[in-house]
C-alpha angles and dihedrals in degrees: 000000000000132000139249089254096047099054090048093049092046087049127101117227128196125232102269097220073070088053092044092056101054084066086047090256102147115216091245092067091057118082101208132232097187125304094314111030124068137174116209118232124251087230081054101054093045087058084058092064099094096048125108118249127249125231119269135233127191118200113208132172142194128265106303132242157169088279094061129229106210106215093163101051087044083050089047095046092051095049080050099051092043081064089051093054097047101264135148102222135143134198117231111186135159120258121251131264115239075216097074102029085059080039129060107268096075131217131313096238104104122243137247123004089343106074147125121234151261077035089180093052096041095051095045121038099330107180095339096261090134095048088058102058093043083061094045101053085045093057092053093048085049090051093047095057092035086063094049094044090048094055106301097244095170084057093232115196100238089202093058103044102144105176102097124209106251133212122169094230129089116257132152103189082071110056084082123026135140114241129201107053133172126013145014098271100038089073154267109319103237136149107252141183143220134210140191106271077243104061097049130122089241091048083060100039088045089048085053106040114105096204135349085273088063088036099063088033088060088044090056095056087047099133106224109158146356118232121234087272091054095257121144130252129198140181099268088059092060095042108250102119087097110047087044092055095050085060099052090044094111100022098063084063112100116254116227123211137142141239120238089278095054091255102160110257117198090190104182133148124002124199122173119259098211085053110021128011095294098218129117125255121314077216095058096045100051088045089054100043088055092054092049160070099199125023115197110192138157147219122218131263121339122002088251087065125024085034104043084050095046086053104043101025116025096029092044093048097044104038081238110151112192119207104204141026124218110199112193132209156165139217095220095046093046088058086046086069099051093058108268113144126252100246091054103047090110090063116090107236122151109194096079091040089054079051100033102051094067077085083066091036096062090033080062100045085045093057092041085058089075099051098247131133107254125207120189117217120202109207102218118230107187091238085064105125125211089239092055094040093044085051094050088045095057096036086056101048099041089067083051109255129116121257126212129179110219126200091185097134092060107031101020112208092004090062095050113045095094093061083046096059088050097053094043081058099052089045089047087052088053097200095150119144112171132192151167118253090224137016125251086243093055107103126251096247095050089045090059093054090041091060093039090058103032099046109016092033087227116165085230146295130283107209126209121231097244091055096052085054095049088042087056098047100051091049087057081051094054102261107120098095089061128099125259121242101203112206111206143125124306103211100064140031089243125055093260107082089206099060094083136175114044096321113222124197099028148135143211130236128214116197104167141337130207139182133254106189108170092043078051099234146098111237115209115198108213127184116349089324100154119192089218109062119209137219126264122234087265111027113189087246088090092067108050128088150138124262132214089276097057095250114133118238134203104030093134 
């Protein structure tokens, strides 16, 4: 069997000034990257503004786990079928972290016969986006010390400095270190943080602008500091939004690629889901929206968090209004939750599927929450029996939603035209009648625990100390209209991974909150959740590398 990375590097691409022109996009409005990357150009997109919108599809999963789910080759193979079937339909996903593709997690470029290419370019440096917001937030940071250490006329409280360093890697010696060392001259001696690029405050504000106007205008409201008397400072105030800016002028344009089948791709932003909102660029979405007739996009990781996030956060924020929900699963990972070992996921045994599948079942209450059609998609593994996939059928349409099997891993769009009719039907119904979980009026506190119960089914939330006084204090600022980014664990609906299934019984813990003003929402840290990721015993790192021909191996 071959791998990922096989099938993208045996596959022929086509020049993607050819892709761009099946959506009307003239090669003068791309600013190329080679023969298959392209940026769009900002005059582009604004002649984009009278244009009606698309419809919109949101791809979810379940928890994840070991066993894997595979939410963006499902997204891809949709996107791949919608062309099959004579749609005009385009694909709008996050980029990958360097964090997880050295880690354990992998890359965000789909599997099988269901990718995005150039696999290679899009899971390493891609067009260089990352790179720029890591310079960005470090600029700041610079700037930030540079004031303090020039006079400190701002009078920054060195001791409540909130803005954190950022590197898209994961290391943990740097999520605490002590900066300023040495001399005079070298700095003030302070205790400092890093974060993943991808968890910082400027990867959110970049994924929720609407323009560079909005952009610079988020920048400025970027909460970095409080003085010696508790008010706020922000980057505006020590004079960064610019240069910022100037480093995210061509990154904040949308990147352009293609699946395996030449479906047009706009890959942009990419903020964790676990940490941030976890949902690709405003900018992307509503570019594709105007381009075409059907938008599949995703959310990361399970549907408590990336969806959640895309709803409250992303869709509040952005006026966006999806029409569908895809909810993906697996068989073996269905029977994971209910307890069956790794090594045995292959084996049919239903008893921990019949367990295990309350995790689908409250993926499913949560979505239906926002008004939206749900289809559930099934992601085929070859060891999947009639009886499991019988089970999983029954359970499904008996709550109400559609079900599809889809062999989109092994056969791309093929295996995935019958999910796409199905949702064609569902967007041709139009039933959809979205909402918000929670109004903009409700408090912070109560849209935590609103949260916590409605989508995670805790009992309810025990807040630190620390949090209610930061909860407080934000709300005196005039934050307490905004949403709430819950940052938990990804693996189960409470804040302990290892607490699987649909937890009963349980409550969750709220360690601290901050604010994110310019991104325009209040993060609360739940459980362990740490915003700096680590390696494993053994990363995947230790298996990539570059042959005598110069192709790169072992990237999945």
């Amino acid at each position: 069997m071959r791998s990922d990375i096989e099938i993208a590097q045996s596959a022929e691409l086509a020049p993607i000034k050819d892709v761009a022109a099946r959506l009307g996009i003239k090669e003068d409005d791309l600013e190329l990257y080679g023969r298959y990357k392209a940026k769009i150009s900002e005059d582009y997109i604004k002649s984009l503004a009278d244009r009606p919108d698309g419809k919109l599809v949101l791809v979810t999963a379940i928890n994840p786990t070991p066993a894997g789910e595979g939410k963006t080759t499902q997204t891809i193979g949709i996107g791949e079928a919608m062309g099959r079937l004579g749609k005009n339909a385009v694909i709008a996903l996050r980029e990958p972290s360097l964090g997880p593709c050295f880690g354990i997690k992998g890359g965000a470029a789909g599997g099988g016969m269901a990718q995005v290419v150039p696999m290679e370019d899009l899971n390493l440096h891609f067009t260089g986006d990352f790179h720029a917001i890591t310079t960005a937030n470090n600029l700041c940071a610079a700037l930030l010390d540079n004031h303090i250490q020039q006079g400190n006329e701002l009078r920054i409280d060195t001791r409540r400095i909130v803005l954190k360093r950022c590197l898209d890697l994961n290391d943990r010696a740097l999520r605490n270190v002590v900066v300023g060392l040495g001399s005079k001259a070298d700095g003030f001696v302070r205790e400092d943080h890093f974060t993943i690029t991808v968890a910082s405050e400027v990867m959110a504000v970049f994924c929720l602008a609407s323009d560079m106007d909005d952009l610079k205008e988020r920048l400025s409201h970027m909460l970095v500091a409080y003085d010696l008397d508790g008010n706020p400072v922000t980057a505006e105030d020590i004079h960064a939004v610019g240069a910022m800016a100037a480093l995210l002028k061509d990154a904040v344009k949308p990147n352009l690629i293609q699946t395996l089948e030449h479906t047009p791709v706009i890959v942009h932003g990419g903020p964790f889901a676990n940490i941030a909102h976890g949902c690709n660029s405003v900018i992307a979405t509503r570019t594709a929206l105007k381009m075409a007739d059907i938008v599949i996009t995703e959310a990361g990781f399970g549907a408590d968090l990336g969806a959640e996030k895309f709803f409250d956060i992303k869709c509040r924020k952005s006026g966006l209004r999806p029409s569908a929900a895809v909810l993906v699963a697996t068989v073996r990972a269905l029977k994971y939750n209910g307890g069956l070992p790794k090594d045995r996921l292959g084996e049919q045994d239903m008893a921990s599927l019949e367990k295990g599948i309350a995790n689908l079942g409250r993926h499913i209450d949560n979505l239906k929450k926002f008004g939206l059609p749900i289809i559930v998609a099934l992601n085929a593994f070859s060891g999947d029996t009639e009886d499991e996939k019988g089970y999983i059928e029954k359970y499904v349409r008996e709550r109400g939603c559609d079900y599809s099997y889809s062999t989109a891993w092994e056969k791309g769009g093929e295996g995935a035209e019958d999910l796409a009719r199905r949702i064609i039907s569902a967007l041709d119904q139009d039933k959809a009648d979205f909402r918000l979980l929670y109004p903009d009026e409700m408090p912070l506190k109560e849209k935590i625990e609103t949260i916590a119960s409605e989508i995670y089914g805790a009992d309810g939330v025990d807040f630190s100390a620390k949090s209610l006084k930061e909860l407080a204090e934000i709300e005196a600022m005039g934050g307490g209209s905004l949403p709430v980014c819950m940052a938990k664990t990804q693996y189960s609906f409470s804040d302990d991974p290892a607490l699987l299934g649909a937890p009963e019984d349980f409550r969750i813990g709220v360690r601290d909150v901050y604010l994110s003003g310019g991104a325009g929402f209040v993060v609360a840290l739940t459980g362990d959740i740490m915003t700096m990721p680590g390696l494993s015993k053994h990363p995947a790192a230790y298996d990539i590398d570059v042959d005598d021909e110069g192709k790169i191996r072992g990237l999945f």
